[in-house]
N, C-alpha and C positions, 0 to 999 in steps of 0.2 A: 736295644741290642738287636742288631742283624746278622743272623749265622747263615754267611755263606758257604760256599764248598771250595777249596780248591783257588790261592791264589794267582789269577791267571799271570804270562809273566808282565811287569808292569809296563814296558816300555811300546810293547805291540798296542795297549791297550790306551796310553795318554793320551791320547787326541780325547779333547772336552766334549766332543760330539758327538762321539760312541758311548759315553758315559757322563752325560751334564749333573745328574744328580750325584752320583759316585763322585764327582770330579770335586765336588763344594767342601770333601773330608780330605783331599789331599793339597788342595789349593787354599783351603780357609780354615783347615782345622789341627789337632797333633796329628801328628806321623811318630808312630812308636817303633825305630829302626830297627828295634832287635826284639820281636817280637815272640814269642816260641811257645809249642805247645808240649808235653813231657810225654802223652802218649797219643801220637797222632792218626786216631781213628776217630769217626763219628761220635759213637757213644760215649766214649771215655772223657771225650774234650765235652761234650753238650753237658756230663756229668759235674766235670771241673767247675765249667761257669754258673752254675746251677747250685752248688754246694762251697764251691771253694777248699774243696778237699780232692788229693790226688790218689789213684783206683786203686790203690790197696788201701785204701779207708772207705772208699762207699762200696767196695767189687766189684765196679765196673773198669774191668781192665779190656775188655774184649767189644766185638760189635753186636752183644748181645747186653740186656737191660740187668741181669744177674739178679743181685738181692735189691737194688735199687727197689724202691718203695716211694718216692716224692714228697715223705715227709721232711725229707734233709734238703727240701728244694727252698733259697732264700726267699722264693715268695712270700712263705710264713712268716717272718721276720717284718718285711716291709707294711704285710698285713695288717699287721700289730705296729707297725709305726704309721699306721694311717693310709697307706696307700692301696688302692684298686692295681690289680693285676691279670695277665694274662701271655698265655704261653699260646702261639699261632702258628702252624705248621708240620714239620715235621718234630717229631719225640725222638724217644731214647729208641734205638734200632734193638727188633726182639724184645715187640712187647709182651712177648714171653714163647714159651717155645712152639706152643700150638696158638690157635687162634685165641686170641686177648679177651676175655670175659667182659661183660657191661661193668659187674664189678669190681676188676678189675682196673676199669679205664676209670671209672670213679672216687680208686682209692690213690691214682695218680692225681685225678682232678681237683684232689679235697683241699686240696692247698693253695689252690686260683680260682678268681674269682670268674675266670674265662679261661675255659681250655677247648682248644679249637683245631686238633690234629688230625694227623693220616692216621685212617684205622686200620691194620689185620696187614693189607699189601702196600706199603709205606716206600717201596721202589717204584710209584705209579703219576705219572703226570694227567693222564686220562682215566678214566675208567674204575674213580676209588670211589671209598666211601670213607663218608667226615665225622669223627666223633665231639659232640659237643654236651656239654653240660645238659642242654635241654633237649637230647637227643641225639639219632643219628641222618645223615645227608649225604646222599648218593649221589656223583656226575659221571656225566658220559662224554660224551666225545667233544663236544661243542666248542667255539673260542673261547665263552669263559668261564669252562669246567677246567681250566688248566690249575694243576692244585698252587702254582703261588700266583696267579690272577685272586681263589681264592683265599690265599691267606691275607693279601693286598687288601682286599674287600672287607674279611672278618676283622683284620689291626684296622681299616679306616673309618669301620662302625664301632671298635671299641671308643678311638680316641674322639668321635665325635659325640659317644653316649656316656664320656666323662665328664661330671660337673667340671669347671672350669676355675674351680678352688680345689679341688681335691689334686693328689697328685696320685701319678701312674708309673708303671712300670711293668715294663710290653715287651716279649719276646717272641721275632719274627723270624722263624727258621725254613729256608727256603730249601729244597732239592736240586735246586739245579747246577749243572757239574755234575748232574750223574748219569750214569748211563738210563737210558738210551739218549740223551742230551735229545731232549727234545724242546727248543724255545715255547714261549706263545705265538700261535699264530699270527699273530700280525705284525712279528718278526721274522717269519721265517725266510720271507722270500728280502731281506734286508740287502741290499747290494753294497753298505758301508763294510759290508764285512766276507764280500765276496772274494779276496784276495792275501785274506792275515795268515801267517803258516809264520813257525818260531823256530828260529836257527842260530840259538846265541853261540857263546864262543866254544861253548862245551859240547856243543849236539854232535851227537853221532862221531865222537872223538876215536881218531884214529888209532893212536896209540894209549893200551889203558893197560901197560905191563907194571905201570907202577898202583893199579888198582887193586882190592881186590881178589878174591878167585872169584866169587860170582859175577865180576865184572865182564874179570880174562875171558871167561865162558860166555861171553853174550859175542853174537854177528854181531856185522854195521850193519844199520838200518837200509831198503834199499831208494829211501826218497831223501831228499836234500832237504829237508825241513818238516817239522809236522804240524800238519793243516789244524788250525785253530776259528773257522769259520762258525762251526757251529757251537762252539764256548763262544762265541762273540756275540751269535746272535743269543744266547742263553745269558750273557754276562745286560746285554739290553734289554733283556726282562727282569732281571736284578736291578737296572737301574728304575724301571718304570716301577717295581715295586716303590723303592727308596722315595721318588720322586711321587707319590699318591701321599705316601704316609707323609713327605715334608709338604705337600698341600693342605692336607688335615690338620697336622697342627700348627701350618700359618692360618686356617680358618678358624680355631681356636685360639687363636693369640696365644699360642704354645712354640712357636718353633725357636725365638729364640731362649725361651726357657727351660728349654728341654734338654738333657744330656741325649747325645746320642751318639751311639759306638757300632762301628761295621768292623768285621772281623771272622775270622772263620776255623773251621775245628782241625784244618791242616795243610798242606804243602802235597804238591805233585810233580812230578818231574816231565819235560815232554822230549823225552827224546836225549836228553843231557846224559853225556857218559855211556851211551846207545840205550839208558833205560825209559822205560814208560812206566808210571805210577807213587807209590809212595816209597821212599825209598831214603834210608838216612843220611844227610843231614837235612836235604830237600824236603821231607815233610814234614820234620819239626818245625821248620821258619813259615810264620802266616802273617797275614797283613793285621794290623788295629791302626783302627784308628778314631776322634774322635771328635765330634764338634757341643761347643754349649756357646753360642755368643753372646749371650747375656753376661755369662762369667769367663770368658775365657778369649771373647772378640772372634775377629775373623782375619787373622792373622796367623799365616799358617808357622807352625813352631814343630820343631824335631828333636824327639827325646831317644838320648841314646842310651841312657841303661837297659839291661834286660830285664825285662817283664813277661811273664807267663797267662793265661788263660785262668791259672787257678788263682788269680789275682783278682779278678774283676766280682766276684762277691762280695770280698773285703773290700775292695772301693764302691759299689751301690749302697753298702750295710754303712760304709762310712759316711757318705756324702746323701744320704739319707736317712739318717737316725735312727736305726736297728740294729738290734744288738744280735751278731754271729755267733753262733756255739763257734767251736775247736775247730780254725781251718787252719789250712797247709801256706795260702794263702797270704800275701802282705796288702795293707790298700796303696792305690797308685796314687790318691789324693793328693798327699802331698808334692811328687812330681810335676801332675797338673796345674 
């Protein structure tokens, strides 16, 4: 499971060369058409997939961690059915209201057998510090202090220091899409993406009298499209992530055995209808998608019922032989 931020719009972004690893889930894999998340913020949705229960059953309705505690986290479950896990990246936003306690982060961790997150300032691509099981680890500015360089690093050390009979189940949750968009370095200066800006049929709509009052109340924007270069070059360091972890586990003679699912905790608008950011119905629709070509080939297939985020517990727990308490949640198994 890959939690990205923010489906960028698809059509800017198809060309297979801006995204060769990305491209192998929408060219070789499902494409889940109607995709949705119930409440499209960070926390809420990272909660969903994590539990399978929607936020007025865990309280996480807001972009704060609330009563969340990680024992309701499915890793438990899998644990107990045999598998090694680990959760890589960014967590639950507000891990608590003041700065996050050791044991605090502990009592999040006790349920993976790797937990490898931003700690305390969790809005930082430079300049954080990393909480791990066996401690804590600080980066600064360097090329690959960028915190999803590092989560690329800690998922490629998990999947390579997994027995090769055991099974896994890995959660890579990336930052980026967020402000201050700031790519890795050795994308930044990318010239593939020194020209993308998104003006579909909606941007900056003249007339919105049939919207609306908060609509009626917005100006038009004053540019004829809004620049998407640096989500482009931020969307090609999402793929170099993707593309580490599918090297790892073709070195493991894992990749075609491995379920794997990209997908993201919500929808953003750019410019559509004169707005910028989350805004409904735009940020409930997000992309899934998913590839196993051992079971499922490499032939790309499009499912059209709608499917939710707080679905994907009840299909791991299914297709993985662990038994779920009480989720909100349906498995998509059989769809698949």
């Amino acid at each position: 499971y890959l939690d990205v931020w923010a489906p960028y719009p698809v059509r800017v972004f198809r060309k297979e060369g801006l995204r060769p690893s990305l491209a192998r889930f929408t060219y070789q894999g499902l494409v889940f058409k109607i995709a949705i998340v119930s409440t499209p913020l960070c926390g809420p949705a990272r909660a969903f997939v994590l539990t399978g229960r929607y936020g007025h059953q865990t309280g996480v309705t807001e972009n704060l961690m609330g009563p969340y505690s990680g024992s309701e986290a499915i890793s438990a479950q899998l644990r107990a059915a045999g598998y090694r896990t680990a959760f890589v990246g960014k967590h639950m936003n507000g891990l608590g209201r003041s700065y996050p306690t050791r044991s605090r982060m502990a009592s999040l961790a006790r349920k993976w057998d790797r937990f490898d997150v931003i700690w305390h300032n969790q809005g930082r691509f430079y300049d954080w510090r990393q909480y791990r099981k066996d401690g804590t680890y600080t980066y600064g500015r360097s090329d690959d202090d960028h915190s999803s360089y590092r989560a690329a690093m800690r998922a490629v050390d998990f999947i390579k220091k997994t027995p090769r009979d055991k099974p896994f189940f890995l959660v890579v949750s990336l930052y980026n899409g967020h402000n201050p968009n700031k790519p890795m370095r050795r994308f930044s200066g990318s010239t593939d993406c020194s020209t993308l800006s998104w003006a579909g049929p909606a941007y900056n709509e003249a007339d919105v009298s049939d919207k609306p009052r908060y609509v009626r109340k917005t100006v038009r924007r004053p540019q004829n499209a809004y620049g998407l270069v640096k989500r482009c070059k931020e969307a090609k360091s999402i793929d170099w992530v993707v593309g580490r972890i599918h090297r790892a586990l073709w070195y493991n003679g894992e990749l075609k055995h491995t379920l794997q699912v990209v997908t993201a905790d919500n929808g953003y608008l750019y410019g559509d209808h004169r707005l910028v950011g989350k805004t409904y119905p735009y940020d409930t629709w997000v992309p899934l998608y998913m590839r196993w070509p051992a079971v499922l080939g490499n032939t790309r297939r499009v499912i059209k019922e709608p499917v939710s985020n707080v679905d994907l517990a009840a299909t791991f727990c299914a297709l993985g032989g662990c038994q779920i308490p009480a989720t909100d949640g349906l498995s998509l198994a059989p769809l698949i």
